[in-house]
N, C-alpha and C positions, 0 to 999 in steps of 0.2 A: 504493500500500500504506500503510496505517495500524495501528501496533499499539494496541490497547485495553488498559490496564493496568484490572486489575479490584480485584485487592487496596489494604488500606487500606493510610493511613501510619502509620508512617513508611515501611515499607517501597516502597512506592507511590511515593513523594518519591523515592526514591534508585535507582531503577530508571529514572523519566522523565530525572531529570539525567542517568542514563549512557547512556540512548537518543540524548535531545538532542546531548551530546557526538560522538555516532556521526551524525549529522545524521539521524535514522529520528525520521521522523514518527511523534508519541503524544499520545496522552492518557487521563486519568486518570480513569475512568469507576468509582467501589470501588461492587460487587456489593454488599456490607453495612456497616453500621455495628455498630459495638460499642458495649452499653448494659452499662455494672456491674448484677449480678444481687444483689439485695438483698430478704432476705438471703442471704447465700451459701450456695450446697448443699454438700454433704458427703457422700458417698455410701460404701457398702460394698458391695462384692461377693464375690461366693461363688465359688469354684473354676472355673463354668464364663462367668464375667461378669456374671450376674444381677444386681440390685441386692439388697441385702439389708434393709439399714436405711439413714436416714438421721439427721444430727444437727447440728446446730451449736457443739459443743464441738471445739476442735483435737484432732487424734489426733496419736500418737507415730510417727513415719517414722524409718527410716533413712533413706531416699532419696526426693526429691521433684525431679517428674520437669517441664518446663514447655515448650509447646507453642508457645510464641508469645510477642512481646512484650509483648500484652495481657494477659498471664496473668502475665509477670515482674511486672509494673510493679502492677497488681491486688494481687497476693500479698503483693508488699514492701509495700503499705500496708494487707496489713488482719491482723487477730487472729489470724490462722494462722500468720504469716512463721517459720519457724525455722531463724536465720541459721546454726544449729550443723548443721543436715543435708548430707550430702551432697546435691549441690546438679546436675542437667545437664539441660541447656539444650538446645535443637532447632538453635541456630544462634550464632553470634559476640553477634550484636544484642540476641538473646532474653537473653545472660547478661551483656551491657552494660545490659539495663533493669533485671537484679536488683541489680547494683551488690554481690555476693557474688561472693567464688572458689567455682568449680566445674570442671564440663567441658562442654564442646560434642560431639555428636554429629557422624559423619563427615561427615552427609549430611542434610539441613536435612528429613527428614519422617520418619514415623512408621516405617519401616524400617529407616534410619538408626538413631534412640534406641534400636530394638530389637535391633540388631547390637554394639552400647555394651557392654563390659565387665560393668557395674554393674548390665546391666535381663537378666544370663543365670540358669539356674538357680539359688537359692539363697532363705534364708532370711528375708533382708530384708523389711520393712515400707515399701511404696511407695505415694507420694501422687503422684497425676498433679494437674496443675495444666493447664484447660480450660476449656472455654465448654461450656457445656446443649448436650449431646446429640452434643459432637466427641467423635474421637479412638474410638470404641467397638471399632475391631479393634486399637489397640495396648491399650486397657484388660484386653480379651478377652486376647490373648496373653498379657500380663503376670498374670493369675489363674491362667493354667496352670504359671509358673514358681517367682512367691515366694507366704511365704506369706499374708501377705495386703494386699490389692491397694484402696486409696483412689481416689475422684474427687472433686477439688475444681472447683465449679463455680462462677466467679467472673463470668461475664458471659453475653451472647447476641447472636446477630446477628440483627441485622434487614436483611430484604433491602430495598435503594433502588431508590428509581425509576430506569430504565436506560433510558429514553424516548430518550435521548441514543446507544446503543449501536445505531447502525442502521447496519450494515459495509457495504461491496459487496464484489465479488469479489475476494480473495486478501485481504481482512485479515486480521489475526493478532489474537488474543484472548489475553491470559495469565490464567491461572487458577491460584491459588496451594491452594483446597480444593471439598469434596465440595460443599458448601454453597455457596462463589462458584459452581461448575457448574452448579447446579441451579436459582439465579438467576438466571445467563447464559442459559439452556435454555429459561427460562420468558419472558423477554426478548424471546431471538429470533424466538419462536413469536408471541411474543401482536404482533411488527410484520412479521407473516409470513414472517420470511424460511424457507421452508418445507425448500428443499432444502440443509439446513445442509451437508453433508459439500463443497460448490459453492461457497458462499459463505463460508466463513472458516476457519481453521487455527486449531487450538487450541495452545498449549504451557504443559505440564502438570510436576509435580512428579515423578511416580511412573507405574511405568507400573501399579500399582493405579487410581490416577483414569483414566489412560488407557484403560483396560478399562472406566469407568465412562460417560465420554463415548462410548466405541467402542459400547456399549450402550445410549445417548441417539441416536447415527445421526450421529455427526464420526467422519468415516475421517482425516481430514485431522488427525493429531497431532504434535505433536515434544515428545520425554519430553528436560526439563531432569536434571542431573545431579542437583538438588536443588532446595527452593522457597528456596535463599540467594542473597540479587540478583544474583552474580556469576557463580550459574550459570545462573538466568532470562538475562542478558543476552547470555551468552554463544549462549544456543540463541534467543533472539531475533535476535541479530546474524546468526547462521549462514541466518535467512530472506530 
């Protein structure tokens, strides 16, 4: 058995060390890389999540909402940051990169943030902080609650070559989004491994992606408690 860690670092880093420590063979195979999107989008949406308009001047947030530590660390350094908003974070790490008091969400994915005090019905003005084209059902969600609903788009991924990702039977793949899935997907196809649901396990953040992969043809899944390294490793170790 060999686990395939697919996400970047840091997060990536700090999962193989606490595999390693478990003595579970790994390696670090990241589905994408992350490029700063320049210039940065800015998006508006309308009630039912449309885009409405877009601009490059910063808008006024109550609440600015960040998905990742590419999107902290992004944020903190460009003309948007504004250290005065309420500020919550997808996980510990994500509000260690903005280097700002805030809150963390229960539960490190887009279910979690949305169960958060701060993202319920109400009047708030909310900027989500994202990469081109994530995040689009908590975006959705949040246009039906406050009233009106930002996407700051600070980066993209590009998917890598995964030449390298060629399992056999019972490996484990960890998949942290919809996006590492559907490069993993395209991967294992194009070095035939044909009858995915046989050849390797997946473990997933949510069991939304799980429905996602369960609809690509992996029967074979285990839904972590969150995509925060302690609960990937915890439902890794359990394989």
């Amino acid at each position: 058995m060999r686990v395939w860690i697919t996400r970047t670092d840091p997060g990536a880093g700090r999962i193989k060390a606490a595999l390693v420590a478990q003595k579970i063979p790994c390696d670090i195979v990241s589905a994408l890389a992350i490029e700063a999107t320049v210039p940065a989008k800015l998006l508006s949406h309308d009630a039912h999540g449309a885009v409405t308009t877009g601009t490059d001047s910063p808008v006024e947030a109550d609440i600015v909402v960040l998905v990742s530590t590419h999107a902290a660390r992004l944020y903190s350094e460009s003309g948007f940051f504004a250290p005065k908003c309420k500020h919550l974070a997808i996980g510990g790490a994500t509000l260690e990169a903005l280097s700002v008091d805030g809150e963390v969400a229960a539960r490190a994915s887009s279910e979690g943030l949305l169960e958060h005090p701060l993202l319920q019905q109400g009047t708030e003005r909310v900027l989500v902080v994202a990469g081109e084209g994530g995040r689009a059902d908590l975006v959705r969600e949040l246009c039906a609650r406050k009233s009106a609903v930002f996407k700051l788009e600070l980066y993209k991924r590009v998917v890598q070559n995964l030449a390298r990702l060629l399992p056999t039977e019972g490996d484990i793949i960890e998949i942290s989004s919809v996006a590492a899935l559907e490069a993993v997907d395209l991967a294992l196809k194009a070095n035939r491994v044909e009858d995915v649901s046989d050849s390797v396990r997946l473990v997933l953040p949510s069991k939304r992606l799980a429905a996602a992969a369960s609809a690509l043809g992996y029967d074979e899944t285990i839904v972590a408690a969150s995509a925060n390294v302690p609960d990937f490793v915890k439902a890794l170790s359990k394989c």
